[in-house]
C-alpha positions in Angstrom: 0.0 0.0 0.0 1.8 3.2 -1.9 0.7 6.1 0.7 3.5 8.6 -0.6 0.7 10.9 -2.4 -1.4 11.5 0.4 1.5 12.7 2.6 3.1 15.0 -0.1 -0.8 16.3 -0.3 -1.3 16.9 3.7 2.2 18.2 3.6 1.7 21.3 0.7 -1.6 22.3 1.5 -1.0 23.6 5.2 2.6 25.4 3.9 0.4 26.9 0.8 -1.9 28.8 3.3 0.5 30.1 5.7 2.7 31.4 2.3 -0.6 33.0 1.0 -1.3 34.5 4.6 2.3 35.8 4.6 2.5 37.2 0.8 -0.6 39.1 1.8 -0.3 40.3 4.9 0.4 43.5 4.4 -2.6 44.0 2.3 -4.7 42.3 4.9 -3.9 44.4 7.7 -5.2 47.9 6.7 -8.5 45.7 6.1 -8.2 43.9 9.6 -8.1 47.3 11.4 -11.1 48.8 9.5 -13.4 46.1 9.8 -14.9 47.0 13.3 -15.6 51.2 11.8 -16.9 49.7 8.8 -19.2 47.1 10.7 -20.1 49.9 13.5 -20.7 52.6 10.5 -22.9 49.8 8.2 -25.0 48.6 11.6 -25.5 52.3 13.2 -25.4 54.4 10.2 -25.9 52.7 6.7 -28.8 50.2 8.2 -30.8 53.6 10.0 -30.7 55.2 6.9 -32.0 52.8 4.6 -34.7 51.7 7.4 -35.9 55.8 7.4 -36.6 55.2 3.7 -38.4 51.9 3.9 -40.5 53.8 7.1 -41.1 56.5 5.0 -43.2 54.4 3.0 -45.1 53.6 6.1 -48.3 54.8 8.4 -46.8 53.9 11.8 -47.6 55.3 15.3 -44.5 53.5 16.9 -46.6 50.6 18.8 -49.4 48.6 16.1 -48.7 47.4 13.1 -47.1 49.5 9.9 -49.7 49.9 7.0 -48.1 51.1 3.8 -49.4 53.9 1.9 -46.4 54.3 -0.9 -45.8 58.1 -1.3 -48.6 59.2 0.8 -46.3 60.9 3.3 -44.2 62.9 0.8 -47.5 64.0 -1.4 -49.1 65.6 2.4 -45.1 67.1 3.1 -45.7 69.3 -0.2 -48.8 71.0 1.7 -47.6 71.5 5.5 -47.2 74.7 5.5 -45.0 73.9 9.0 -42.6 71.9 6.7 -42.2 75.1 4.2 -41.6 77.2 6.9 -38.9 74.5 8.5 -37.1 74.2 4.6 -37.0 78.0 4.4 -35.4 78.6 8.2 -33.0 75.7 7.2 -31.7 77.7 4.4 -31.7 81.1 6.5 -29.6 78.6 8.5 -27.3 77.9 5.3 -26.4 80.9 4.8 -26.3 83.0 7.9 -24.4 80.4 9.2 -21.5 80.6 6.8 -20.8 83.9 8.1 -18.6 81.9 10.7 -16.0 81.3 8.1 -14.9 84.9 7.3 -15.6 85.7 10.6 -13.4 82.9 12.1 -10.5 84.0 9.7 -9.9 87.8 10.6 -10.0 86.8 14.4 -7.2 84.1 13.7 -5.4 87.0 11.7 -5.8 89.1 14.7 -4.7 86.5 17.3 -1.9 85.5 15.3 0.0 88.4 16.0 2.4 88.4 18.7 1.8 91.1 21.2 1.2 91.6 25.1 -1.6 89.6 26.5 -2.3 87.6 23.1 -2.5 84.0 24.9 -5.5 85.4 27.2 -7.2 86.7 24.6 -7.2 83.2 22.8 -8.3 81.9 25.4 -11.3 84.3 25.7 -11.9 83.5 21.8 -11.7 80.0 22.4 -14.3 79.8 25.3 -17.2 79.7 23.4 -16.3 76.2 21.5 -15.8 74.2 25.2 -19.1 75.6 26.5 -22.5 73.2 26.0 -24.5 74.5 23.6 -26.6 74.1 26.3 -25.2 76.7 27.9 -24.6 78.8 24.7 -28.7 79.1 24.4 -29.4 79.8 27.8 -26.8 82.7 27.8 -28.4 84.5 24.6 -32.1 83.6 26.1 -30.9 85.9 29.0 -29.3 88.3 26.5 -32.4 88.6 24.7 -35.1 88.7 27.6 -36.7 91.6 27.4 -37.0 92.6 30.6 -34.0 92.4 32.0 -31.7 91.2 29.0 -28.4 93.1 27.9 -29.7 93.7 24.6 -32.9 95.8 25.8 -30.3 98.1 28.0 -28.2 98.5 25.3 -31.0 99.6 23.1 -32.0 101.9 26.2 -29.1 103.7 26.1 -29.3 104.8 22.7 -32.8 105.7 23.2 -34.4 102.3 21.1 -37.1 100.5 22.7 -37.3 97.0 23.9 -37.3 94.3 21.6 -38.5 90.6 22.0 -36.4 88.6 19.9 -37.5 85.5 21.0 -40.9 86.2 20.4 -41.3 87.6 17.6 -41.6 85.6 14.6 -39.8 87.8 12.2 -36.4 87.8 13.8 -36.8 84.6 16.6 -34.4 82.1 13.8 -32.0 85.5 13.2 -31.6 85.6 16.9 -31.0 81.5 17.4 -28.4 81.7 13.9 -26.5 84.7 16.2 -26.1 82.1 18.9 -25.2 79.7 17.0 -22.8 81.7 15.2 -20.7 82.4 18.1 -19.6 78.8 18.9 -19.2 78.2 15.0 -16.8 81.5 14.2 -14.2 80.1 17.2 -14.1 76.6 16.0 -13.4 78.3 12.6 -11.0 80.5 14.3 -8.8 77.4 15.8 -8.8 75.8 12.3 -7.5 78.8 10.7 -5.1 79.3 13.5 -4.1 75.7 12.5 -3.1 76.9 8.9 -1.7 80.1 9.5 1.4 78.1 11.4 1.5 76.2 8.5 2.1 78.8 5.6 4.9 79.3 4.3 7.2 82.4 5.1 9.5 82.6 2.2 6.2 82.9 0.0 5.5 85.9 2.6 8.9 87.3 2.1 9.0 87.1 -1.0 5.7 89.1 -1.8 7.1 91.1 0.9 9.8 92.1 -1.1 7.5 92.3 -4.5 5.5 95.6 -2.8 2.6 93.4 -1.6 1.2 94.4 1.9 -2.3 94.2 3.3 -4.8 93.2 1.4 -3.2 92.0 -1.6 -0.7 90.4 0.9 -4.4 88.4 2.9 -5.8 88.0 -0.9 -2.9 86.5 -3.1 -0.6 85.0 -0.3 -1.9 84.1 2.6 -5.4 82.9 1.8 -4.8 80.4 -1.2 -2.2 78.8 1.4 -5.2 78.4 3.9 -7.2 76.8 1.1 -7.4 73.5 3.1 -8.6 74.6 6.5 -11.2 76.7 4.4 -12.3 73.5 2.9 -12.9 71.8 6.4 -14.6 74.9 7.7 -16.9 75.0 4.8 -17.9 70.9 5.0 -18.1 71.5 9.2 -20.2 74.9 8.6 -22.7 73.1 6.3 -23.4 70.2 8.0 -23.8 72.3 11.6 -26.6 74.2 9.8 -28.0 71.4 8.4 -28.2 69.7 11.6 -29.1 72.8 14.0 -31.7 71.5 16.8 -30.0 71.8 20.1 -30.3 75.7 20.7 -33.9 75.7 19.0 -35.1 73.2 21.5 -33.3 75.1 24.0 -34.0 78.5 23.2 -37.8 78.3 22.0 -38.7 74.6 21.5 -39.4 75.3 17.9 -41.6 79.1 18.7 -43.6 81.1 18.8 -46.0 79.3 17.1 -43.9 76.9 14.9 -41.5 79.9 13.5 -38.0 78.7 14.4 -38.5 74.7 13.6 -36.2 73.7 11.0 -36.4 70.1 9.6 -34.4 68.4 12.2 -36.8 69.7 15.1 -40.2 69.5 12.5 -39.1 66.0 12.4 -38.4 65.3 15.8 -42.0 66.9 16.7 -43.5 64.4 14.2 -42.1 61.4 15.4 -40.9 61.4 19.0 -42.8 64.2 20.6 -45.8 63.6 22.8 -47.9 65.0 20.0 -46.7 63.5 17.6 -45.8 59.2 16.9 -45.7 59.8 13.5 -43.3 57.5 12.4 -43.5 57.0 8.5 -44.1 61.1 8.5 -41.3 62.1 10.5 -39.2 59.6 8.4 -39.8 61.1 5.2 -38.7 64.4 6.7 -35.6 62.9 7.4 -35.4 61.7 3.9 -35.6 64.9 2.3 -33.0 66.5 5.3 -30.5 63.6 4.1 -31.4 64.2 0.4 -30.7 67.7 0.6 -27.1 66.7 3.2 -26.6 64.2 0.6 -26.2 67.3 -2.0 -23.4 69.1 -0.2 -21.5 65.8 0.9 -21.1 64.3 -3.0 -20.0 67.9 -3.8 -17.3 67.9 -1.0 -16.3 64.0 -2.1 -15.8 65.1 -5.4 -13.6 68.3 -4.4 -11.4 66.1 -2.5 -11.5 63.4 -5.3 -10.6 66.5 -7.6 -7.8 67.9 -4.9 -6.1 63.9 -5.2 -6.2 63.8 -8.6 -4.6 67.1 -8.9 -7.5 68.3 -11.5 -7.2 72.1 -9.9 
């Protein structure tokens, strides 16, 4: 009985995975260490979303039975006049809010300087982006009480009379975007304090010696060289507006009469409120929010697939 060809068999197959293992380690291992994000992000992120679509779909009050009614949900969303008026703050919120970026770049100018005194008044600039926003709305609901608020004795003093920002539903989402704005403008302020340490000062001193100065300095040398933290202030800016709900529910839970909600906070009413268990509706508002996030974040993958391949 010949058993020579088994043995050689037993014998290469063993040494023919370990050699494969070994050749391809180095591939494997980026993989190895992604593989708990990717199954965290697929189960928490990818899994939600798609769910919110299938719900959308849906008649649901969170406890019975679903009952589908296709497109029901999106055809009542195009006549909510609560929903219009939640779409048109978001976009108030779009672009008010970007005011942080231009903002956030002259104060790292100015704090980039080296004077007296210049590490206490980063730190004064920096306060607002360690403080809750919890706190953040309760300190400009104080500043614009109108009773006893700074803004009313400021307005006092130069003989204006008292306004109730809060309630009053021309200027209640202006008034929440100015809170929000003063978080926003320092964390643009550290990201641009970021890049200023990075440019590079033979460019400077080489305009410098060309006549430029000032403006023309800020405009042609500095700013292109700040390019990338603009970029990351731009993507963070957008998506904070997008997803503003923490100083509405703090500042006027979505008042007076509806005239601050934006869709995050419409669609948290819907669904999870006590007057709402909406399910299916409040899904479908979070299918157009992501639709319209969905927008900004190919844009922002295709700049940086742009920036990689060198295309600008």
């Amino acid at each position: 009985m010949n058993l020579a060809p088994e043995t050689g068999s037993s014998a290469t197959s063993p040494g023919a995975s370990e050699s494969w293992l070994r050749r391809n380690r180095q591939a494997l291992a980026p993989w190895l260490f992604l593989a708990p994000g990717v199954i965290f992000f697929l189960f928490y992120v990818i899994f939600p979303i798609l769910q919110s679509f299938n719900l959308s779909f849906y008649r649901w009050d969170g406890l019975g039975d679903p009952q589908f009614i296709g497109m029901e949900n999106y055809r009542e969303l195009m006549d909510d006049r609560a929903f219009e008026v939640s779409l048109w703050n978001n976009l108030k919120w779009l672009l008010l809010y970007l005011l942080a970026i231009p903002a956030g770049l002259f104060i790292a100018l100015f704090l980039n300087q080296t004077v007296t005194g210049i590490r206490l008044y980063k730190s004064l600039f920096f306060f607002p982006f360690v403080i809750s926003q919890v706190v953040v709305g309760l300190v400009f609901s104080w500043f614009y009480d109108p009773t006893f608020g700074l803004l009313n004795q400021v307005l006092a003093w130069v003989g204006l009379g008292p306004i109730n920002v809060l309630g009053d539903p021309t200027l209640v989402t202006y008034g929440i975007i100015i809170a929000g704005l003063w978080p926003q403008t320092a964390y643009c302020m550290i990201l641009y304090l970021t890049g200023l340490n990075a440019v590079d000062p033979e460019q400077v001193e080489a305009a410098r010696l060309d006549g430029a100065k000032g403006a023309k300095m800020l405009w042609y040398v500095i700013i292109p060289q700040l390019r990338p933290a603009t970029f990351v202030a731009f993507v963070v800016t957008i998506i904070g507006a997008l997803r503003s709900f923490d100083l509405i529910s703090i500042m006027t839970n979505g008042g007076p009469f509806g005239s601050s909600r934006v869709l995050s906070f419409y669609m948290f009413e819907k669904a999870l409120s006590e007057y709402g268990f909406r399910m299916g509706y409040g899904a479908a508002i979070a299918v157009v929010l992501f639709l319209i996030m969905l927008c900004f974040i190919a844009y922002f993958l295709w700049s940086m697939y742009q920036d990689d391949k060198g295309g600008r």
